[in-house]
Backbone as a ProteinNet text record, in pm:
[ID]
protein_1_A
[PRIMARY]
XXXXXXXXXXXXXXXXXXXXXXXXXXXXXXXXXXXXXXXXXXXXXXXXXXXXXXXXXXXXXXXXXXXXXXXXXXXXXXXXXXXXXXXXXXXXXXXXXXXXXXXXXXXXXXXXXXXXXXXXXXXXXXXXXXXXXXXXXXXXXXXXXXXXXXXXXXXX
[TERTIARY]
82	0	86.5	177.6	294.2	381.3	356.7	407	366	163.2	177.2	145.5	127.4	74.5	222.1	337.6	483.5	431.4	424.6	388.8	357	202.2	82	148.7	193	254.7	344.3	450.9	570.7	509.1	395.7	366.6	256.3	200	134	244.4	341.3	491.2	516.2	517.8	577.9	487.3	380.7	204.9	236.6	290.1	249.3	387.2	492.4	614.8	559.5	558.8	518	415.8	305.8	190.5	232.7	373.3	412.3	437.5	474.1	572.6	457.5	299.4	188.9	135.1	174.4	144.7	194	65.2	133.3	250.4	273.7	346.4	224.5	77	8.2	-68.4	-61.5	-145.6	-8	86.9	203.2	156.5	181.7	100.9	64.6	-41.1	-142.6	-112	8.9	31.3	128.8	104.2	175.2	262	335.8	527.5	574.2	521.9	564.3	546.9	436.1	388.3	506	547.5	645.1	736.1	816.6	912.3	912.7	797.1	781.1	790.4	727.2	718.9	903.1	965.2	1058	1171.9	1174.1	1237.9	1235.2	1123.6	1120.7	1160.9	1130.4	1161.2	1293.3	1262.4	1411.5	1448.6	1413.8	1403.7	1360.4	1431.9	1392.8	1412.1	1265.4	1244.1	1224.4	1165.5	1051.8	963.3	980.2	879.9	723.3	624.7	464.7	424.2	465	352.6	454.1	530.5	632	575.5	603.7	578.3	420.1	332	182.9	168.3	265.6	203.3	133.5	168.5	142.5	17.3	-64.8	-213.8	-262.6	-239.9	-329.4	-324.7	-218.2	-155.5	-207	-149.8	-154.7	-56	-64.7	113.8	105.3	108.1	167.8	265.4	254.8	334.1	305.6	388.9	400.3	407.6	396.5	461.3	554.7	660.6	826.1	840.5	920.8	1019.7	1097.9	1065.7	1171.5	1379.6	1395.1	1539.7	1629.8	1709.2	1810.4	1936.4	1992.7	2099.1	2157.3	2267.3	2331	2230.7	2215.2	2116.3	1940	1960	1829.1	1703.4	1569.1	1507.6	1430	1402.6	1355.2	1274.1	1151.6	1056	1076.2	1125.8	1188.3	1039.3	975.5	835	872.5	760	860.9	682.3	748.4	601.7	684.4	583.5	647.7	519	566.7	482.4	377.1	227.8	136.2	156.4	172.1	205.6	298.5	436.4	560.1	652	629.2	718.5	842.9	843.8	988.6	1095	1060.5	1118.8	1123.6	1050.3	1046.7	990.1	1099.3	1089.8	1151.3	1021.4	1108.8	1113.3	1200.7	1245.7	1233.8	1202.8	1204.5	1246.6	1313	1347	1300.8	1158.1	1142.7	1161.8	1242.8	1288.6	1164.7	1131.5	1038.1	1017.7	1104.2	1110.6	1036.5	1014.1	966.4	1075.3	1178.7	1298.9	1320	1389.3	1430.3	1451.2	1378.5	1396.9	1464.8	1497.4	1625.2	1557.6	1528.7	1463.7	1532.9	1556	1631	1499.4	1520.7	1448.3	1499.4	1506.6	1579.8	1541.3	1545.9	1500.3	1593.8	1489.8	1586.2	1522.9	1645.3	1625.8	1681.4	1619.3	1664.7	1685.4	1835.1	1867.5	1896.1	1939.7	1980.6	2070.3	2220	2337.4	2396.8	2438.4	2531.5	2688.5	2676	2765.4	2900.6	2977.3	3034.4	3133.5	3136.8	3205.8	3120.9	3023.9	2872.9	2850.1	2889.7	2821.6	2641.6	2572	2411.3	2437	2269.7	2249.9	2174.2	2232.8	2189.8	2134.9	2062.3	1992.7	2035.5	2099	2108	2061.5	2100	2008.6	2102.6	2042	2083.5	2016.7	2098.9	2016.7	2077.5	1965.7	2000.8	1970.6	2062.4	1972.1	1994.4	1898.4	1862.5	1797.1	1893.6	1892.9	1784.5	1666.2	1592	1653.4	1634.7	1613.9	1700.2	1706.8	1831.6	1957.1	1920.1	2078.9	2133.2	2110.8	2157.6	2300.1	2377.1	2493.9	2561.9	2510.6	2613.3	2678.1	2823.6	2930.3	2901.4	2816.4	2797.7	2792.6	2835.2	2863.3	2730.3	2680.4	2531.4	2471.2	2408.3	2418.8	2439.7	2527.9	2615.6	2591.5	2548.3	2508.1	2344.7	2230.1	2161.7	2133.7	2224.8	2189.8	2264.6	2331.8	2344.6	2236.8	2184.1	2041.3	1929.6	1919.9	1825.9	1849.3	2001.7	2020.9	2009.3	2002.1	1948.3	1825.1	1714.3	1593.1	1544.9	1481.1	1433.3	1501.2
-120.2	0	126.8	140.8	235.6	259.2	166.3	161.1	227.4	189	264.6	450.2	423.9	622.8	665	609.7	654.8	696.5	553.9	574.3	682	685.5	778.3	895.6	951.1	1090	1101.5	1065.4	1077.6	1124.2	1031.2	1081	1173.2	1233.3	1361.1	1467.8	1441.4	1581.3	1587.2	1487.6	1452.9	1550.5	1471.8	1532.1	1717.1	1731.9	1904.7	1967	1893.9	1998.9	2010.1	1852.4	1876.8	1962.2	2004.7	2091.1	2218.7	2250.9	2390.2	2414.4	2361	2393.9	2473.4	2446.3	2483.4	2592.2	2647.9	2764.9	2930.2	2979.6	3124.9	3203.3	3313.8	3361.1	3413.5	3490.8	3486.4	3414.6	3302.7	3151.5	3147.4	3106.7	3114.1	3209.8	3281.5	3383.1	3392.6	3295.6	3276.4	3180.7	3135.4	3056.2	3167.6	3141	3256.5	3212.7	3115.3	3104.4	3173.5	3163.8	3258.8	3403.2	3396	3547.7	3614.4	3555.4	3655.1	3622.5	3529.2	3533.8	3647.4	3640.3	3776.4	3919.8	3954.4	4052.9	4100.9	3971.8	4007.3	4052.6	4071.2	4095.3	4269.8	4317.6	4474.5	4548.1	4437.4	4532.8	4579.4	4722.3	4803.5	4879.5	4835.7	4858.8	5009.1	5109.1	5192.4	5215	5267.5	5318.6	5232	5154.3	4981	5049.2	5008.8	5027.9	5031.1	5100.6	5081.5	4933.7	4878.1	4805.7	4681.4	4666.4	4563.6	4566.1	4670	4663.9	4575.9	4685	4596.4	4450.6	4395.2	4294.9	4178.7	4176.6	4059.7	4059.2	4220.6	4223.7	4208.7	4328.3	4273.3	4218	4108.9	3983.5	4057.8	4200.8	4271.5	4243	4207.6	4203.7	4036.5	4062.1	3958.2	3850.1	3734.4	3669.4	3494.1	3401.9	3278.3	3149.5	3049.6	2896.1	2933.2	2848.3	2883.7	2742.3	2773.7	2580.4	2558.3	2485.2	2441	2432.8	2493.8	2461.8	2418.8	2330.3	2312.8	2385.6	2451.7	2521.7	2508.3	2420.4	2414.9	2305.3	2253.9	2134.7	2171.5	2337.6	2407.3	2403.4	2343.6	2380.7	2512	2568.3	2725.5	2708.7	2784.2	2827.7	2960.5	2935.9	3046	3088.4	3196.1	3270.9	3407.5	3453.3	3611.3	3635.9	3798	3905.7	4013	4125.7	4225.5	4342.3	4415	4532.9	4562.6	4560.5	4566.9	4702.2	4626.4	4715.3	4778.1	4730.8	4800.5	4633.5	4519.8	4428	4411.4	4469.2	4477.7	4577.3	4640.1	4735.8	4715.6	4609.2	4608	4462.9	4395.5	4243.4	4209	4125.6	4066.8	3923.9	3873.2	3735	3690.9	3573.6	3577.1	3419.1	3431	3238.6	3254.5	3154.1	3160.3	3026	3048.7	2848.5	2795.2	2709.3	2602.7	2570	2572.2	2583.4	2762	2862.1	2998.3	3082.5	3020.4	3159.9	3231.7	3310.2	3431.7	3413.1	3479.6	3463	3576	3603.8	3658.6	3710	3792.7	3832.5	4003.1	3980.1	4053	4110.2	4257.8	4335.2	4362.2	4333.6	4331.3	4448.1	4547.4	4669	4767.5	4787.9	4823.8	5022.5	5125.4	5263.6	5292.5	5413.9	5489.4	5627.3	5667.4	5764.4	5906.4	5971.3	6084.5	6121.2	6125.1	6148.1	6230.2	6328.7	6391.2	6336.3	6311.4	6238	6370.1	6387.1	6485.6	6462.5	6316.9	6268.6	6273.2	6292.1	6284.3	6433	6506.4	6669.9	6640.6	6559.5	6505.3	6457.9	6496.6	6375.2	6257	6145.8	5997	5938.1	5860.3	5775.5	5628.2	5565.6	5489.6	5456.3	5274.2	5170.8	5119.7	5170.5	5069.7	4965.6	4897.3	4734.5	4780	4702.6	4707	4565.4	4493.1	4421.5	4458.3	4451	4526.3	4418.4	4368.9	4282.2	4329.1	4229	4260.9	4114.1	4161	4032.8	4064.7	4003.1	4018.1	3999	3876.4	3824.4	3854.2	4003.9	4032.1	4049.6	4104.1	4162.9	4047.6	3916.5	3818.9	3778.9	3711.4	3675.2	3548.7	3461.1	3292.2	3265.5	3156.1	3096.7	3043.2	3014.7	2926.8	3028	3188	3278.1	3319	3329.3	3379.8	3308.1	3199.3	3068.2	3160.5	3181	3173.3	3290.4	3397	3518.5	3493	3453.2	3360.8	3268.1	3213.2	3143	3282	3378.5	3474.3	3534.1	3586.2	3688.2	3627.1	3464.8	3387.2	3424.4	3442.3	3486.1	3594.1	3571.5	3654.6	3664.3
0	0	0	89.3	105.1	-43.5	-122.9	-227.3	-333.2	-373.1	-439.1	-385.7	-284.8	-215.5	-295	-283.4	-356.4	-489	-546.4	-676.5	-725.1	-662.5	-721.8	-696.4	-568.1	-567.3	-613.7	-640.2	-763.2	-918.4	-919.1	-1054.5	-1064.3	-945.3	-941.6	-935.4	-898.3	-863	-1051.8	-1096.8	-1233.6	-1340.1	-1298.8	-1382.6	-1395.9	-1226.1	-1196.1	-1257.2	-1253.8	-1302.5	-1454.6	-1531.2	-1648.4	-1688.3	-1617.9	-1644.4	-1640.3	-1566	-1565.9	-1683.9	-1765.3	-1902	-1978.8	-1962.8	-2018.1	-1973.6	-1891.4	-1818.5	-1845.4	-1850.4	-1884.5	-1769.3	-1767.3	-1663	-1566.3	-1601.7	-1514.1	-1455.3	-1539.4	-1439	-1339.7	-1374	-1265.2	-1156.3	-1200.6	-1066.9	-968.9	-992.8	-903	-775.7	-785	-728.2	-604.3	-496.2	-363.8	-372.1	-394.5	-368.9	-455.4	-590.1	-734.1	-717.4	-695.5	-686.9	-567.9	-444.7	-377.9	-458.9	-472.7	-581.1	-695	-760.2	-849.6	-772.1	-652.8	-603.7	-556.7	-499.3	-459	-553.1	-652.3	-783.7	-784.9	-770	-798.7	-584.3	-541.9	-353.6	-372.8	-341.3	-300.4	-461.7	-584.8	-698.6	-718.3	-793.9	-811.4	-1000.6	-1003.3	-1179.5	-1262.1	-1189.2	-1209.4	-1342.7	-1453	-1581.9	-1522.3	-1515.9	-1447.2	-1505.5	-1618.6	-1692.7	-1619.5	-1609.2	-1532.9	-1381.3	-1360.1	-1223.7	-1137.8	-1229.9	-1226.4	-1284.9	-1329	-1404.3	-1331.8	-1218.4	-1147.5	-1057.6	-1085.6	-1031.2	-1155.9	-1280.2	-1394.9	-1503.8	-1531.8	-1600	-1748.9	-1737.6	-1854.1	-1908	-2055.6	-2150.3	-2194.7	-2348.5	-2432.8	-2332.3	-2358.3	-2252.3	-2358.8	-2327.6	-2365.7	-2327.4	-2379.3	-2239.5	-2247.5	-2130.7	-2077.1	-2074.9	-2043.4	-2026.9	-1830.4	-1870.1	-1710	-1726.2	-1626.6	-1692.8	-1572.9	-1583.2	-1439.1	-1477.7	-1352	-1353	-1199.9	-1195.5	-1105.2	-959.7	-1039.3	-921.4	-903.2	-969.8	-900	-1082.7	-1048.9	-1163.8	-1163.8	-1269.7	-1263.6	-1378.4	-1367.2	-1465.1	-1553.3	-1652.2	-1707.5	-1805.6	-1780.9	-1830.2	-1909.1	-1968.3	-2041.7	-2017.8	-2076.4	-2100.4	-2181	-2213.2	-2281.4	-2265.3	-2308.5	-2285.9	-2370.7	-2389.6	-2489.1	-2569	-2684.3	-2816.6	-2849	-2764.8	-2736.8	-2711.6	-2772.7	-2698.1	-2793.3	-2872.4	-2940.2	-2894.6	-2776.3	-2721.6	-2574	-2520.8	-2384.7	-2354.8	-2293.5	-2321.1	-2157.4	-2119.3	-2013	-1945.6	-1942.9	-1916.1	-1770	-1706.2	-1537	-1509.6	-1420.6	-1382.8	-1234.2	-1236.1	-1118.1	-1051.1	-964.9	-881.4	-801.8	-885.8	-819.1	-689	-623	-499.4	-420.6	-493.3	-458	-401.6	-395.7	-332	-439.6	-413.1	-518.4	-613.9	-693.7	-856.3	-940.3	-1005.9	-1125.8	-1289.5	-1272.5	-1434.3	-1485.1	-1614.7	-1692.9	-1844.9	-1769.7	-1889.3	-2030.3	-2138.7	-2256.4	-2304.1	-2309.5	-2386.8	-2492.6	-2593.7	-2656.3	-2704.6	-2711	-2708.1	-2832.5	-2875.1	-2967.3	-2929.3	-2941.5	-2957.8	-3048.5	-3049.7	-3146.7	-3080	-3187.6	-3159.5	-3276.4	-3283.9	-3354.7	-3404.4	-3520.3	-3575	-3670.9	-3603.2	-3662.1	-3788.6	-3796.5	-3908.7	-4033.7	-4004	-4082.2	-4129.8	-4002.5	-4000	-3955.6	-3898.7	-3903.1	-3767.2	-3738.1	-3624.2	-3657.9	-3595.4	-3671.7	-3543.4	-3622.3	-3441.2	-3411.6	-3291.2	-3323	-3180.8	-3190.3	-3133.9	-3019.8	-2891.3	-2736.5	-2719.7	-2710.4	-2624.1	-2462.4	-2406.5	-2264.9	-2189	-2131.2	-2024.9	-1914.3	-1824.6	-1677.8	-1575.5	-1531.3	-1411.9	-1272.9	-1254.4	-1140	-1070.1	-900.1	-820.8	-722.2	-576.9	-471	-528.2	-603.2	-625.6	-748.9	-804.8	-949.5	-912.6	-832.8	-848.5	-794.1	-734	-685.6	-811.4	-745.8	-784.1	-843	-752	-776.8	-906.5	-933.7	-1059.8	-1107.9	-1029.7	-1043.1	-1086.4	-1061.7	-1073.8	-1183.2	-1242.6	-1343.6	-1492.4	-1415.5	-1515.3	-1545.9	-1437.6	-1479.6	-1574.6	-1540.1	-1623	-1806.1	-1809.6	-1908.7	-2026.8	-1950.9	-1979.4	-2043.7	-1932.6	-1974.3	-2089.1	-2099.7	-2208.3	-2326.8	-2369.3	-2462.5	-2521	-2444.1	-2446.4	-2527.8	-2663.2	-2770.1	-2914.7
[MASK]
++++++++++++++++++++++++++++++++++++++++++++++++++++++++++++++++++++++++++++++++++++++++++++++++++++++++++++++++++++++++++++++++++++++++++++++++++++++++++++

């Protein structure tokens, strides 16, 4: 009997990771370990995008399935969104660890400038990419870490 209660719950843990892969970033959401995980990404954060910032009350913004990924022993739900009607300019990636501790997401955005080109005699505009690290552990050293921001900047 002890045997199959194993069974059966092994392959309900199995059923539910696999069901993540099907999941938007705001069905994720909904779930309270994620959701602080998400919240804890912008605390202490200053000049948080509004439509980023809100996303996680009104699961506003283009968004997709994600994949599961292991990095360093740890698996993470790697989810994206982007900004409605602006996501070629404002793209953002999130790995959130299955487990609900701190998660790691990188805004990909990209700017246009106007710069005076004096070799030119004109001002010409050209194109910043940016990625912009949210989460406690953006500025750690860890390799595991280092690994995962790696993984993100893949993304798009």
């Amino acid at each position: 009997m002890l045997r199959k209660i194993l069974l059966l719950s092994s392959l309900f843990i199995t059923a539910t990771h696999a069901a993540d892969k099907n999941l938007y970033l705001f069905d994720v959401l909904k779930d309270p370990k994620y959701l602080s995980s998400w919240n804890g990404l912008f605390k202490d954060e200053v000049g948080v995008d509004d439509w980023l910032d809100n996303y996680a009350k009104s699961g506003d913004g283009p968004s997709g399935y994600g994949e599961n990924v292991f990095i360093a022993g740890r698996e993470y739900l790697i989810r994206n969104v982007c900004k409605t009607h602006d996501c070629g300019s404002n793209y953002f990636v999130v790995a959130l660890p299955v487990d609900g501790t701190d998660a790691l997401g990188v805004l990909k955005r990209i700017r246009y400038v106007r710069d005076f080109d004096f070799n030119q005699n004109k001002f010409v505009s050209k194109m910043i990419r940016e990625n912009i690290f949210f989460g406690p552990n953006k500025d750690s050293k860890d390799e595991s870490i280092n690994s995962l921001k790696s993984v993100l900047r893949q993304y798009r």
